[in-house]
C-alpha positions in Angstrom: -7.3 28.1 -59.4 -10.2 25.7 -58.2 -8.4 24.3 -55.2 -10.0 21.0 -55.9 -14.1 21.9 -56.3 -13.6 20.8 -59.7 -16.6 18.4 -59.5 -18.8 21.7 -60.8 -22.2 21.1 -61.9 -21.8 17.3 -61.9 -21.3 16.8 -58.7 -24.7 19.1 -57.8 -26.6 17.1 -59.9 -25.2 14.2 -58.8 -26.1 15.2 -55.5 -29.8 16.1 -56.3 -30.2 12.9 -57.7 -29.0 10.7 -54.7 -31.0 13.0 -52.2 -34.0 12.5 -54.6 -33.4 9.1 -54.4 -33.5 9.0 -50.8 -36.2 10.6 -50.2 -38.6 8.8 -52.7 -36.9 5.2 -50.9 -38.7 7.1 -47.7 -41.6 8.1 -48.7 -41.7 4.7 -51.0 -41.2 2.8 -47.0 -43.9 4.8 -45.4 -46.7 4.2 -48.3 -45.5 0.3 -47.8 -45.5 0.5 -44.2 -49.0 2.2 -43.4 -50.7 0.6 -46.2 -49.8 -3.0 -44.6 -50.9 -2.1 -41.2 -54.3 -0.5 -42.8 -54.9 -3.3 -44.7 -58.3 -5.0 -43.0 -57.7 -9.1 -42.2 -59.0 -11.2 -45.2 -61.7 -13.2 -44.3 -63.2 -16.2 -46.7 -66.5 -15.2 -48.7 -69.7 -16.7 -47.0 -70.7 -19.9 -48.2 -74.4 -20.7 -49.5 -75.4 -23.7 -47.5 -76.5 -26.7 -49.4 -80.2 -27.6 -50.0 -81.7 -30.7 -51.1 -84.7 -30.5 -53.4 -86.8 -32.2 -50.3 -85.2 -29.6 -48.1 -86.4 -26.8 -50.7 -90.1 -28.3 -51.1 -90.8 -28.2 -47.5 -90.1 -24.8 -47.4 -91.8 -23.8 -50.1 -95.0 -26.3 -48.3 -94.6 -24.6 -45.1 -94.7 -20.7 -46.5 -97.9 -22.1 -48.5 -96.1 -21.8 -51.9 -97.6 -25.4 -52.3 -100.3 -27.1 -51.7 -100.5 -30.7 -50.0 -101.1 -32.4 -52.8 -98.1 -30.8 -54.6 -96.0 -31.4 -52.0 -96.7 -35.2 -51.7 -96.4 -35.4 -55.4 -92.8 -34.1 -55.5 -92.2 -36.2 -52.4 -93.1 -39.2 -54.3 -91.1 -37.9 -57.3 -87.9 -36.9 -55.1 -87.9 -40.7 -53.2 -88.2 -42.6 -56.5 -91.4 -44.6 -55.5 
C-alpha cells in the first residue's frame, strides 16, 4: 500500500524544477537589481564647437602658421571683396 505518495518520481522532479525555477527568478532579480543601480548616469557626448574659417585663420595668424600677407589675403577671400 502507498497510502497516497503515489506522486513517485514525478512529483520530485516536478519539485526540482519549480525550486529551480525559483531560484534562477532570484538570482535573475538581483543581476537586474544591482546592474541598474551600478549603471553610471548617461551623459550627452561633448560637442565640437563651431568655427568659422575667419575664426580658424586667425588662429592659425596668431600661432605664426601664417604670415600677414596670408592672412589678409584669405581675409579678403573670406569677406567676398
Amino acid at each position: 500500500m502507498m497510502y497516497g505518495y503515489g506522486v513517485g518520481g514525478f512529483g520530485i522532479l516536478m519539485m526540482l524544477l519549480f525550486g529551480g525555477l525559483v531560484v534562477g527568478l532570484i538570482v535573475w532579480l538581483v543581476m537586474v537589481v544591482s546592474r541598474g543601480a551600478a549603471a553610471p548616469p548617461s551623459q550627452p557626448a561633448p560637442t565640437i564647437p563651431q568655427q568659422s574659417p575667419l575664426d580658424i585663420a586667425q588662429r592659425r595668424y596668431a600661432r605664426g602658421e601664417i604670415s600677414k600677407p596670408e592672412y589678409e589675403e584669405i581675409r579678403s577671400a573670406l569677406s567676398g571683396v
